[in-house]
PANU-998472 format. One record per residue: x, y, z of N, C-alpha, C, CB in turn; residue number from 1; residue in one letter. Coordinates in nm, 2 decimals, m for minus. Glycine has a CB too. Example, Ala and Ser with C-alpha at 12.3 -4.5 7.8 and 13.67 -1.06 7.14 Angstrom:
BEGIN
{{1.32 m0.57 0.78} {1.23 m0.45 0.78} {1.32 m0.33 0.78} {1.13 m0.45 0.90} 1 A}
{{1.28 m0.22 0.71} {1.37 m0.11 0.71} {1.29 0.00 0.79} {1.41 m0.06 0.57} 2 S}
This chain:
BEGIN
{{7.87 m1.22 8.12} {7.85 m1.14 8.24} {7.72 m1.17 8.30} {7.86 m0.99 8.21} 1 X}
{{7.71 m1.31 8.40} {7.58 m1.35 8.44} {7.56 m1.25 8.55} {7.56 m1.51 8.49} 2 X}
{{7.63 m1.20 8.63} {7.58 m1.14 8.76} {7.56 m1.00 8.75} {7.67 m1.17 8.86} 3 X}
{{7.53 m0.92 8.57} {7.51 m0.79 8.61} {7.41 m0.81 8.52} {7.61 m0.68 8.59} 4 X}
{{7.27 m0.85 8.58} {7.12 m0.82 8.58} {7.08 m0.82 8.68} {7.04 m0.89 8.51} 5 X}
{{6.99 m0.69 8.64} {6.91 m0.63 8.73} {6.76 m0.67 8.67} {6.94 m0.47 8.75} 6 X}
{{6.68 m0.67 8.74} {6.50 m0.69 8.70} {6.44 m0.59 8.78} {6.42 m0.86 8.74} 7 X}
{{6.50 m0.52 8.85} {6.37 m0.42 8.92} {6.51 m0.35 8.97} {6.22 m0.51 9.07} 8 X}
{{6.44 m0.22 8.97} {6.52 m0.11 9.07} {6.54 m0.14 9.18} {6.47 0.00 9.10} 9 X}
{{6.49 m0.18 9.28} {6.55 m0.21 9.41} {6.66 m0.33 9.40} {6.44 m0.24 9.51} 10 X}
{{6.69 m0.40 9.32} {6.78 m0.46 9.29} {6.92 m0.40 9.25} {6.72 m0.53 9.22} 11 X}
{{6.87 m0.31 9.18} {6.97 m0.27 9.13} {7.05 m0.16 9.21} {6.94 m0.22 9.01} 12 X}
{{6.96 m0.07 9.32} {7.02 m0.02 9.39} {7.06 m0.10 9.50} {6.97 0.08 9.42} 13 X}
{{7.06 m0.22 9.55} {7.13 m0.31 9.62} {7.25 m0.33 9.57} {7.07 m0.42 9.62} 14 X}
{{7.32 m0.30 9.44} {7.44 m0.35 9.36} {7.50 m0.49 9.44} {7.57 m0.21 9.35} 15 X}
{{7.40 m0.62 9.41} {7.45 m0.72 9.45} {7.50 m0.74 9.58} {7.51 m0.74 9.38} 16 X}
{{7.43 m0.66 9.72} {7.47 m0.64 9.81} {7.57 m0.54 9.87} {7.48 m0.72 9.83} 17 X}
{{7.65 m0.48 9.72} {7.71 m0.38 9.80} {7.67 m0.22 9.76} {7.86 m0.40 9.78} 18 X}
{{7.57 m0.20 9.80} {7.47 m0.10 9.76} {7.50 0.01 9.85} {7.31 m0.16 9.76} 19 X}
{{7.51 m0.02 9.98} {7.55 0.03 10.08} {7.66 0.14 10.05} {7.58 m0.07 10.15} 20 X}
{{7.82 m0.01 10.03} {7.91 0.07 10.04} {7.94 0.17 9.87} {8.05 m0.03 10.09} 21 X}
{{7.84 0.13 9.77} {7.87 0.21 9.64} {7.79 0.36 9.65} {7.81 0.12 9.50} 22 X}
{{7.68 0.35 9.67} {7.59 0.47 9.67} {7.64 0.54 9.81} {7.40 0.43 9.67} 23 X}
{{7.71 0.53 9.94} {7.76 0.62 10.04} {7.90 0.61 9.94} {7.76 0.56 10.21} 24 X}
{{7.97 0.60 9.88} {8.07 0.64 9.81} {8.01 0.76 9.72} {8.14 0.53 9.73} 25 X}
{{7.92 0.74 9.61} {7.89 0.82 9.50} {7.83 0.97 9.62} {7.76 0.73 9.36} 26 X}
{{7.78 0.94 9.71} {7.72 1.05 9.80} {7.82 1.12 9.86} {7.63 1.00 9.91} 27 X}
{{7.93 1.10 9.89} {8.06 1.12 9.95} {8.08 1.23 9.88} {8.16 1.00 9.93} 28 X}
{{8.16 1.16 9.75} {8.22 1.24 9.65} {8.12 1.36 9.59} {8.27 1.13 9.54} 29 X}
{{8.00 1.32 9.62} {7.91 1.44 9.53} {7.92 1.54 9.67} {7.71 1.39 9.46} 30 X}
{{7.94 1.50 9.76} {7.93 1.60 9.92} {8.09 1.67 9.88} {7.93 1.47 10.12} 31 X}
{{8.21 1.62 9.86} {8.30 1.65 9.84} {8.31 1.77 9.76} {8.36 1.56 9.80} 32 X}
{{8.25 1.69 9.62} {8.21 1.84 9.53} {8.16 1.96 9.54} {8.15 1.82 9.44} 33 X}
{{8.08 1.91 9.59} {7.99 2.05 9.62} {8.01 2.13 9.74} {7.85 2.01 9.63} 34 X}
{{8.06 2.08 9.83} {8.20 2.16 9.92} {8.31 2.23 9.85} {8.28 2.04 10.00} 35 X}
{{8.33 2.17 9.76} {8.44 2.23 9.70} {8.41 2.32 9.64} {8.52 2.16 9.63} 36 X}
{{8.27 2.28 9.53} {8.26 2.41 9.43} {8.20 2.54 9.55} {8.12 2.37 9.29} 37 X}
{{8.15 2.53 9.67} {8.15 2.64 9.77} {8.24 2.72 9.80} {8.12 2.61 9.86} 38 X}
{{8.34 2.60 9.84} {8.48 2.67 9.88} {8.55 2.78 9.76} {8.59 2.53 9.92} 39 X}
{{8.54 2.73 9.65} {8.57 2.85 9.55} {8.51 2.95 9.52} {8.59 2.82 9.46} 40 X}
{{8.38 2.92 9.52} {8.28 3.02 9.53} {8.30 3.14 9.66} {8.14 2.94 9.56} 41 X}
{{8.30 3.10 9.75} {8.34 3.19 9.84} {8.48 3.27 9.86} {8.32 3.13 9.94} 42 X}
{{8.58 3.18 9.78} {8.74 3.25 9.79} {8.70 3.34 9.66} {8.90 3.12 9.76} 43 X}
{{8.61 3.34 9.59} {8.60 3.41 9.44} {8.55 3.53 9.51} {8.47 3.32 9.30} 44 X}
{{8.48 3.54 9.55} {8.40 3.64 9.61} {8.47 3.72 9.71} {8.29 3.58 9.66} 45 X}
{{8.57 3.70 9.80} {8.62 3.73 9.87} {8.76 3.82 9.78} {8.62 3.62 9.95} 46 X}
{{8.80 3.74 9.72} {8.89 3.81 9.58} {8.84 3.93 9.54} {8.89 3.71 9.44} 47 X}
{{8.72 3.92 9.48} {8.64 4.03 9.39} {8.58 4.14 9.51} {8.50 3.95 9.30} 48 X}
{{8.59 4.11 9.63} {8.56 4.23 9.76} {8.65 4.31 9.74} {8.58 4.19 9.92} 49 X}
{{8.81 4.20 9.78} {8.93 4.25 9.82} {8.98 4.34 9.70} {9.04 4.14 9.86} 50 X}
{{8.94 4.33 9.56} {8.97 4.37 9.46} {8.89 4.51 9.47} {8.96 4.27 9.34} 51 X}
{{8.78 4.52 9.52} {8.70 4.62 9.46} {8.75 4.72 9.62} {8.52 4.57 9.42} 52 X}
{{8.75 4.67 9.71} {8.79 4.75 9.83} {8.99 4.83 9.81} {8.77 4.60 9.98} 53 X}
{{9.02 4.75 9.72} {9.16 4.79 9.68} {9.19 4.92 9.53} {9.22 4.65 9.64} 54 X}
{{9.09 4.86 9.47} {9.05 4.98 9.37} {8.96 5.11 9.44} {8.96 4.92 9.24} 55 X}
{{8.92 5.12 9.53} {8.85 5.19 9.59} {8.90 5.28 9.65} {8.78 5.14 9.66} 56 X}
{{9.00 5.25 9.75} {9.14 5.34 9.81} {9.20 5.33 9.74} {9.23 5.31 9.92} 57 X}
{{9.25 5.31 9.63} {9.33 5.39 9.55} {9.33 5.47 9.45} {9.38 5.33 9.51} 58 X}
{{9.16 5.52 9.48} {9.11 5.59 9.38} {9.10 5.71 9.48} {8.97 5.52 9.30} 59 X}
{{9.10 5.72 9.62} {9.07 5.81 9.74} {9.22 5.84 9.76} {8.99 5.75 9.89} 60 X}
{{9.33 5.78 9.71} {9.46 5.84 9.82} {9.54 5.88 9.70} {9.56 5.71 9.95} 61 X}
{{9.61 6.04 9.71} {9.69 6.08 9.59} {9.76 5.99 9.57} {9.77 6.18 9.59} 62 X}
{{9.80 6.05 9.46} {9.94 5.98 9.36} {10.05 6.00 9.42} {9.98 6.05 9.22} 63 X}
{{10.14 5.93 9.51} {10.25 5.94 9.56} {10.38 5.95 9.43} {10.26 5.83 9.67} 64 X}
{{10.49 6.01 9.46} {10.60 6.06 9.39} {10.73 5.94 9.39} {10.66 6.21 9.47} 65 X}
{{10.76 5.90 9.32} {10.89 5.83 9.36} {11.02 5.89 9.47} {10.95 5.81 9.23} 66 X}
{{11.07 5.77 9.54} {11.17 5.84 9.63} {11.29 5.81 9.57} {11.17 5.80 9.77} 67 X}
{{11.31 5.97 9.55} {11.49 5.94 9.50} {11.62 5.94 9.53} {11.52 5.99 9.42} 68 X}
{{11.69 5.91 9.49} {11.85 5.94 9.58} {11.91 6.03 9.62} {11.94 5.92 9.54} 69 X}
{{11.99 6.02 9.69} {12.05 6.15 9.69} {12.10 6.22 9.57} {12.14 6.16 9.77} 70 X}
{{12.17 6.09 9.52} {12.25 6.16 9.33} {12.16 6.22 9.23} {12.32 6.04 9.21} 71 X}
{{11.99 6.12 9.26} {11.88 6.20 9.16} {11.85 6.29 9.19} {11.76 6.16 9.12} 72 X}
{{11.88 6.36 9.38} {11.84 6.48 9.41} {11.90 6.60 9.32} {11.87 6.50 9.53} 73 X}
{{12.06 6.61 9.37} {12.15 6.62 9.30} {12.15 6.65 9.15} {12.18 6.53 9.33} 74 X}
{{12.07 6.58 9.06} {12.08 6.58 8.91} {12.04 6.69 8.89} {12.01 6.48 8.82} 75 X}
């Protein structure tokens, strides 16, 4: 494997001239990620609102009765 030495860092972040298109790839994907891990972060949070705003009213509005039939009226 003659063509994978490097002797100095700036060489090596050149990756044999395609330095360019490898490191705007690895930047990409780390942009991707970290978009993403936001995007869940924020649907998490939005969950845990909607959850606490739902336990909230249902802790404020009685206990409603089941509705029954006419035949359970009946019973």
């Amino acid at each position: 494997m003659s063509g994978l030495t490097w002797e100095t860092v700036s060489a090596w972040l050149a990756m044999g001239g395609y330095g360019l298109y490898v490191w705007g790839s690895m930047g990409m994907c780390a942009a991707v990620f970290a978009g993403e891990l936001l995007s869940l972060r924020a649907q998490r949070h939005a969950l845990a609102k909607e959850d606490a705003e739902t336990a909230g009213a249902a802790a404020q509005t009685p206990a409603r009765r089941p509705v029954l039939t006419q035949q359970e009226q009946d019973a």
